[in-house]
TIVEX-332366 format. One record per residue: residue number from 0; x, y, z of N, C-alpha, C, O in turn. Coordinates in steps of 0.1 Angstrom, whole numbers, always signed. Layout:
BEGIN
NUM/X/Y/Z/X/Y/Z/X/Y/Z/X/Y/Z
...
//
This chain:
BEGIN
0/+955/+1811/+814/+947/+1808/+826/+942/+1794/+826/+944/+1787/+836
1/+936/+1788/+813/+936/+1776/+818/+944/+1762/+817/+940/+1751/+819
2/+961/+1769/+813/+968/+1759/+820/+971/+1757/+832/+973/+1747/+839
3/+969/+1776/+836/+970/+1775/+852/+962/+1762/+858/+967/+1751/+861
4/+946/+1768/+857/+940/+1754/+863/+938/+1741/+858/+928/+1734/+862
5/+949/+1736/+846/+951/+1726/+845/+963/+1722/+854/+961/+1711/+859
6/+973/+1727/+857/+982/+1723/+868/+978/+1721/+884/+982/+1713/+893
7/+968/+1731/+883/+962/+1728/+899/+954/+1713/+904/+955/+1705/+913
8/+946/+1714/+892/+937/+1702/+885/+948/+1692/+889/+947/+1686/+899
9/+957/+1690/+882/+963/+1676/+881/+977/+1676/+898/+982/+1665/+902
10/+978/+1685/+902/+983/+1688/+914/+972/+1676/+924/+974/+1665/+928
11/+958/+1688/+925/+948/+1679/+934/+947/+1667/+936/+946/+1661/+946
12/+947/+1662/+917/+943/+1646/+915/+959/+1638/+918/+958/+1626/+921
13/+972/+1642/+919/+983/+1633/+923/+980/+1634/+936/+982/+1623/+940
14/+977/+1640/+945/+978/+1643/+959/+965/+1633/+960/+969/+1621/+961
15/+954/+1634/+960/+943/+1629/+964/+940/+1613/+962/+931/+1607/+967
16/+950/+1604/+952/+949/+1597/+944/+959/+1584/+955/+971/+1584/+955
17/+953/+1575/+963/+958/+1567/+968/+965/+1550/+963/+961/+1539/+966
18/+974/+1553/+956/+977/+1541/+944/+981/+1528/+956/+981/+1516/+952
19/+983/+1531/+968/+989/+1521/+976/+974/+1512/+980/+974/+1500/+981
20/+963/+1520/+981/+955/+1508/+990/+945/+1506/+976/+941/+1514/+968
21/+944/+1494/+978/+938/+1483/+971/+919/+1477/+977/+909/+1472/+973
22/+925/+1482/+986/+908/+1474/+993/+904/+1480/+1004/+913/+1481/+1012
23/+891/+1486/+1006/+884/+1492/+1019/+872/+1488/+1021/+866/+1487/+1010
24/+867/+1486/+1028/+856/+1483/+1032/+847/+1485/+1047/+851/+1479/+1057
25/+839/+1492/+1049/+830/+1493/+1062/+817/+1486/+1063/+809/+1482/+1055
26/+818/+1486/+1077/+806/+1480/+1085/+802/+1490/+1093/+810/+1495/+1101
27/+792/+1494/+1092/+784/+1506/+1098/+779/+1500/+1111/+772/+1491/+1107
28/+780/+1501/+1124/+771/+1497/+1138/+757/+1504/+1139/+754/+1515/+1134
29/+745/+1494/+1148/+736/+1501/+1143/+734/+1515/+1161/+732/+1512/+1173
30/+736/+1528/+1154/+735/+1539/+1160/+743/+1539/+1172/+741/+1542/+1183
31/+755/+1533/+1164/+769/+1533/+1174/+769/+1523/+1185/+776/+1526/+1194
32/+762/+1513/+1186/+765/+1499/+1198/+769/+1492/+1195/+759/+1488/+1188
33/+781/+1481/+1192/+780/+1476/+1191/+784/+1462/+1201/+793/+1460/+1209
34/+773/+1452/+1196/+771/+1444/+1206/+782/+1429/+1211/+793/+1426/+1205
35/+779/+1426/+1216/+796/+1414/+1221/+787/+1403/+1213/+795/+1393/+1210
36/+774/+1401/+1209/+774/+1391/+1200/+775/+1391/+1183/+773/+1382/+1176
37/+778/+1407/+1179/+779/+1412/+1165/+795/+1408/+1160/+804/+1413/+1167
38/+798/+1401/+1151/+812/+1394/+1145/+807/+1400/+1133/+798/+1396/+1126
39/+816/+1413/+1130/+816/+1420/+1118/+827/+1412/+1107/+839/+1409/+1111
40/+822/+1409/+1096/+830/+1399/+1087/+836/+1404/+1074/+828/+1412/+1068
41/+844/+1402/+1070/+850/+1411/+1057/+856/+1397/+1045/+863/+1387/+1047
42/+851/+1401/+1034/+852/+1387/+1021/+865/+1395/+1017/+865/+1407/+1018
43/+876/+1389/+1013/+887/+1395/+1003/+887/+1387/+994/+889/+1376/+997
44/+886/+1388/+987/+889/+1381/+972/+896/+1387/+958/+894/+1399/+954
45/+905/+1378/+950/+911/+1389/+940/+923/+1396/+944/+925/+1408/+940
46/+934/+1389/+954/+944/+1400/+958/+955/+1389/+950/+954/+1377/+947
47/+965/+1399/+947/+974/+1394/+940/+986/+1389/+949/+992/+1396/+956
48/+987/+1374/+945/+993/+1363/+953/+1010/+1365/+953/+1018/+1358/+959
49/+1014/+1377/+943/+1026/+1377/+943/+1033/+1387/+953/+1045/+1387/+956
50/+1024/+1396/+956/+1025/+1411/+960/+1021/+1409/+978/+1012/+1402/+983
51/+1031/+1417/+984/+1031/+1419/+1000/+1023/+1429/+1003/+1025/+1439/+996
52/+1012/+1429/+1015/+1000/+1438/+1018/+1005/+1441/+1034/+1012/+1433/+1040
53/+1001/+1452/+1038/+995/+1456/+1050/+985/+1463/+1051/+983/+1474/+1047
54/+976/+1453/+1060/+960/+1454/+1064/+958/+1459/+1076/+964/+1455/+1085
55/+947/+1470/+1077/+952/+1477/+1089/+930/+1478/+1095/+922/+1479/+1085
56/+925/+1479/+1108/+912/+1479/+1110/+914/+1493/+1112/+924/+1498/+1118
57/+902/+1501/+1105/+898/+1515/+1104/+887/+1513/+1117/+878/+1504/+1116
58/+889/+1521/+1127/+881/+1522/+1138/+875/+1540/+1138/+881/+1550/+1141
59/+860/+1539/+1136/+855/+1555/+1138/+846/+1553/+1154/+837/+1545/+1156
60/+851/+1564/+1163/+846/+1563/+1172/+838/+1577/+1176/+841/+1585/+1167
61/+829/+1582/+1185/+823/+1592/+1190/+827/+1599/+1203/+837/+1594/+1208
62/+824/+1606/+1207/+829/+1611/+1221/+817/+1602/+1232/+814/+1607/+1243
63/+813/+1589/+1228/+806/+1580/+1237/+810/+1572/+1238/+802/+1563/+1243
64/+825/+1566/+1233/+835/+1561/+1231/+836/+1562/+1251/+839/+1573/+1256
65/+835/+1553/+1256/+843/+1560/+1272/+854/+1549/+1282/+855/+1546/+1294
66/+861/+1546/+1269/+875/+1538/+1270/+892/+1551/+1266/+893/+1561/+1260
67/+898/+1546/+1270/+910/+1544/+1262/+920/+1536/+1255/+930/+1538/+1248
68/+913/+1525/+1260/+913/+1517/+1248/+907/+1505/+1241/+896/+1501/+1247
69/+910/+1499/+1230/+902/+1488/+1226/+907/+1474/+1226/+918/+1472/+1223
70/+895/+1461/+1230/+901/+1452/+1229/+894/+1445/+1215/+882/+1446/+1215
71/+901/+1438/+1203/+898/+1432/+1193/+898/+1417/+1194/+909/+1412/+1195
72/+889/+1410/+1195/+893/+1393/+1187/+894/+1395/+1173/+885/+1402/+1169
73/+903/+1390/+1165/+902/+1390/+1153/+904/+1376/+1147/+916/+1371/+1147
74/+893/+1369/+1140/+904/+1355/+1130/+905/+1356/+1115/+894/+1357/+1108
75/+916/+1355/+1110/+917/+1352/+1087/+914/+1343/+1090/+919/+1337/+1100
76/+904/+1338/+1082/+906/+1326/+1079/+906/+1329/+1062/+900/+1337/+1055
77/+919/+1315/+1060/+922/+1312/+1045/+915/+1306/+1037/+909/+1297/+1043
78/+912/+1306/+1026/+906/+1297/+1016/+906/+1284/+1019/+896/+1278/+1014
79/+914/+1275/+1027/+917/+1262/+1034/+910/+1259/+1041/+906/+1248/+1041
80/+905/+1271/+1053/+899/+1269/+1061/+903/+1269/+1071/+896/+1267/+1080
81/+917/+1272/+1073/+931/+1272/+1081/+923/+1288/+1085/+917/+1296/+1078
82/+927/+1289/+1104/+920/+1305/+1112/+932/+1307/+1117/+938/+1297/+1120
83/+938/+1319/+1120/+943/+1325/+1127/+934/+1333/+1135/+930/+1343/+1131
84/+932/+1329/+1151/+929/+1339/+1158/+938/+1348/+1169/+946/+1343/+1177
85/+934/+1366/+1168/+941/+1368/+1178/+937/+1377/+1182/+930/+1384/+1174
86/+938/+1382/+1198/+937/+1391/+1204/+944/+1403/+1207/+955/+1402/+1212
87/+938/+1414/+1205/+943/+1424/+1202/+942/+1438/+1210/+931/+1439/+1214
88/+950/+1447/+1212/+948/+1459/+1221/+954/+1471/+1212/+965/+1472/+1207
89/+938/+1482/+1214/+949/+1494/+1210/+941/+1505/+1214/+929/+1508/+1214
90/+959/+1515/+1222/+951/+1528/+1224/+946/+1534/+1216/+948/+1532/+1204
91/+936/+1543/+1221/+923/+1549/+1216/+928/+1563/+1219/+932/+1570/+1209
92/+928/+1569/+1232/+928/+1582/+1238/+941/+1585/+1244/+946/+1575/+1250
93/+947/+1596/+1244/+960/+1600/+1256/+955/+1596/+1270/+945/+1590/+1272
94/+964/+1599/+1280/+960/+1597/+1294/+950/+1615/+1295/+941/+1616/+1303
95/+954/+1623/+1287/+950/+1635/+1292/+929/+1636/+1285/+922/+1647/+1284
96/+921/+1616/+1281/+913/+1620/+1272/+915/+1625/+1258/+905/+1622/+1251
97/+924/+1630/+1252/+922/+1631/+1240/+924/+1620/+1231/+933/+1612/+1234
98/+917/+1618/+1220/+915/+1611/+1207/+928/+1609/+1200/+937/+1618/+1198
99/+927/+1596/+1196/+946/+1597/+1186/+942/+1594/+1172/+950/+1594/+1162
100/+929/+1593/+1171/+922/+1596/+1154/+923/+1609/+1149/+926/+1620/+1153
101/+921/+1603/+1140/+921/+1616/+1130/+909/+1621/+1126/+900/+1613/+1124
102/+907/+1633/+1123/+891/+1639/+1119/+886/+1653/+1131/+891/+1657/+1142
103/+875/+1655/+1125/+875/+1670/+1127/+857/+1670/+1135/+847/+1667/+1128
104/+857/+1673/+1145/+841/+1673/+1149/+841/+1661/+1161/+850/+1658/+1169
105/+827/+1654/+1159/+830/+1642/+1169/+830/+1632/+1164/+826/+1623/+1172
106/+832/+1626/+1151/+841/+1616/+1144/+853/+1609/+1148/+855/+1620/+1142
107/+865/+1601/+1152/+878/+1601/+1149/+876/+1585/+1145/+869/+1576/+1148
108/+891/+1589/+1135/+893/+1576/+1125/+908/+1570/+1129/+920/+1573/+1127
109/+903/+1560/+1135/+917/+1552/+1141/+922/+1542/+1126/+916/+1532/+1120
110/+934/+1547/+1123/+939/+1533/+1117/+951/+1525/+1125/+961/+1529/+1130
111/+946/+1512/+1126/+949/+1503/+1129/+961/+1496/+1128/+961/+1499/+1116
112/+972/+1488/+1129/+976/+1478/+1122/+971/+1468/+1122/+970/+1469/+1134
113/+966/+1457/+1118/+965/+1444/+1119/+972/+1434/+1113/+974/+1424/+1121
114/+976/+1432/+1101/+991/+1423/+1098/+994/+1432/+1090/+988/+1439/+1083
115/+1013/+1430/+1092/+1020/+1440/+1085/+1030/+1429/+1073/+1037/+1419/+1077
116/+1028/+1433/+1061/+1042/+1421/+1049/+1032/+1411/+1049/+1038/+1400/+1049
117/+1019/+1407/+1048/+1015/+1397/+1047/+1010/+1392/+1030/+1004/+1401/+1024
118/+1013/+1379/+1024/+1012/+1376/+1016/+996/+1364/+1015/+995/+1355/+1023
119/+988/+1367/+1005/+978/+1362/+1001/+978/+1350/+993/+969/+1348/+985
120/+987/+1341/+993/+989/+1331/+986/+982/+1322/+978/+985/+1316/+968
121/+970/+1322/+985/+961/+1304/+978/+953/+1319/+971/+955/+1331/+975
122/+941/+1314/+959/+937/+1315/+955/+918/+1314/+961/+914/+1304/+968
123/+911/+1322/+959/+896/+1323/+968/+895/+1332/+978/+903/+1341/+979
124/+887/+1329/+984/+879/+1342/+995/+892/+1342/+1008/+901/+1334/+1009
125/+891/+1352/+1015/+902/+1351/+1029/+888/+1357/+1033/+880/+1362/+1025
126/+885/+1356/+1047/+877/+1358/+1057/+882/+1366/+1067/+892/+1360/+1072
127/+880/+1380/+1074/+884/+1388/+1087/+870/+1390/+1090/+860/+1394/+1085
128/+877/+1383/+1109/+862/+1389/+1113/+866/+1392/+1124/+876/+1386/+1129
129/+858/+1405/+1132/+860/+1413/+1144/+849/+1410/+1149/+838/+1410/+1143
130/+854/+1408/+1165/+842/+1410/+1177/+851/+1423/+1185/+862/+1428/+1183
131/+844/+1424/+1193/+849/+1435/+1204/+847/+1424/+1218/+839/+1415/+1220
132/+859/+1428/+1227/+863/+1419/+1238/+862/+1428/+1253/+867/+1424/+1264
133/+854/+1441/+1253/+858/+1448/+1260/+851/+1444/+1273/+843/+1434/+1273
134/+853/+1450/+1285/+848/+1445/+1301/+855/+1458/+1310/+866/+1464/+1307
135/+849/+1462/+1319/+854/+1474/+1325/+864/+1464/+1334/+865/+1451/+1334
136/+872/+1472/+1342/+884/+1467/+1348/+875/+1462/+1364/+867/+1468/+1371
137/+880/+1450/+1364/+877/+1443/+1378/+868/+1434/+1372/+866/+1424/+1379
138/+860/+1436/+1359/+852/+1426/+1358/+852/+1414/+1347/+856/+1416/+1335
139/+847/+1400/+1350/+852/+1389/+1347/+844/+1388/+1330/+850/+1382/+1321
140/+830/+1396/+1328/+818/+1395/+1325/+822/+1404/+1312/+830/+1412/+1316
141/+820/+1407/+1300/+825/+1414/+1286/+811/+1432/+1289/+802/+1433/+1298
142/+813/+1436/+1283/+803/+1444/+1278/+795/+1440/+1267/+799/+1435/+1257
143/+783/+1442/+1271/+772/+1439/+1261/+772/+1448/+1249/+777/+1445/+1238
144/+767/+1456/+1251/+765/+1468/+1242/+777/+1479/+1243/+776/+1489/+1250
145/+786/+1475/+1234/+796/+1490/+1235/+793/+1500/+1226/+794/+1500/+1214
146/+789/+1513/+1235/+788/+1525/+1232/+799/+1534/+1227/+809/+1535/+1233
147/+796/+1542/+1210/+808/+1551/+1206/+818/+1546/+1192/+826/+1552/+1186
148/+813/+1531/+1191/+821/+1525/+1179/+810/+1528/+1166/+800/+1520/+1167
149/+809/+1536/+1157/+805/+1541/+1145/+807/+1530/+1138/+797/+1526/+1132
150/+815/+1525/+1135/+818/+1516/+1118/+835/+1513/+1125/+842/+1520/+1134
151/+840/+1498/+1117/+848/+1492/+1116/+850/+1488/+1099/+842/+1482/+1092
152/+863/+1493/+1095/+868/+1490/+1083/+878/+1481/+1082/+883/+1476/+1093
153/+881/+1477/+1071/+891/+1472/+1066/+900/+1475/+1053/+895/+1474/+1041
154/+912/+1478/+1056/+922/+1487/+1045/+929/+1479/+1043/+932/+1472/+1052
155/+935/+1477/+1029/+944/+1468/+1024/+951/+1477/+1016/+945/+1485/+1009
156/+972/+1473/+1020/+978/+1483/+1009/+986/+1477/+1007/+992/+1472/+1017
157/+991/+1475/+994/+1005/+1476/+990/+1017/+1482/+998/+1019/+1494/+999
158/+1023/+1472/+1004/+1041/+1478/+1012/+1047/+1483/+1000/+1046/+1478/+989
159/+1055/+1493/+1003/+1066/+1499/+994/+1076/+1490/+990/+1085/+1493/+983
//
């Protein structure tokens, strides 16, 4: 019997056991708004300069979420000081309203791509930072307070 649940045991822990991502991190919004002047900022430090990553933004949204999709500014900046910035779009919802996250309730967990094969070269901090760019259609003016964004992450994994 209890090799039985020593096999189950170590079944759970291979399954549950994520050896590819290396780095996660969230930013919690406060009670889901967040604002066009909030630049959510992420430190990486410590990645191994030899090894290829893909970094992807974990987006949790609510059903006050009342887009289909999202617009991101995103800039790395390198240890140099050298920024990449870019602008970014991604669906959120089907045409039919439904959620393309994942999760159960009124949670959903968008993962993102944001650079795919990318190598960490120099040594020191790399800097990611997210604003939100959103504006209803026709208008020239951003949204102030976007409603329905929970927390914004950041996942880093090892490519196969």
């Amino acid at each position: 019997m209890a090799r039985k649940w020593g096999v189950i045991l170590a079944t759970v822990l291979a399954i549950s056991c994520d050896t590819k991502t290396v780095y996660t991190e969230y930013r919690s919004l406060n009670n889901g708004v967040w604002s066009a002047t909030d630049t959510l900022e992420f430190g990486l430090k410590a990645l191994d300069s030899t090894l290829d990553y893909n970094v992807f933004l974990n987006v949790r949204n609510n059903n006050e979420f009342a887009f289909s999709n999202l617009l991101l500014i995103t800039e790395l900046e390198q240890p140099s000081g050298e920024t990449v910035k870019d602008t970014l779009e991604y669906e959120m919802a089907l045409p039919d309203g439904s959620w393309l996250g994942k999760g159960s309730g009124s949670i959903k967990e968008s993962k993102l791509w944001f650079r795919e094969n990318i190598v960490f070269p120099d040594s020191g901090v790399y800097h990611i930072r997210v604003i939100h760019a959103m504006r209803k259609n026709g208008q020239v003016e951003g949204i102030d307070a976007l409603t329905g964004i929970t927390d914004v992450g950041i996942q880093i994994e090892k490519t196969d």
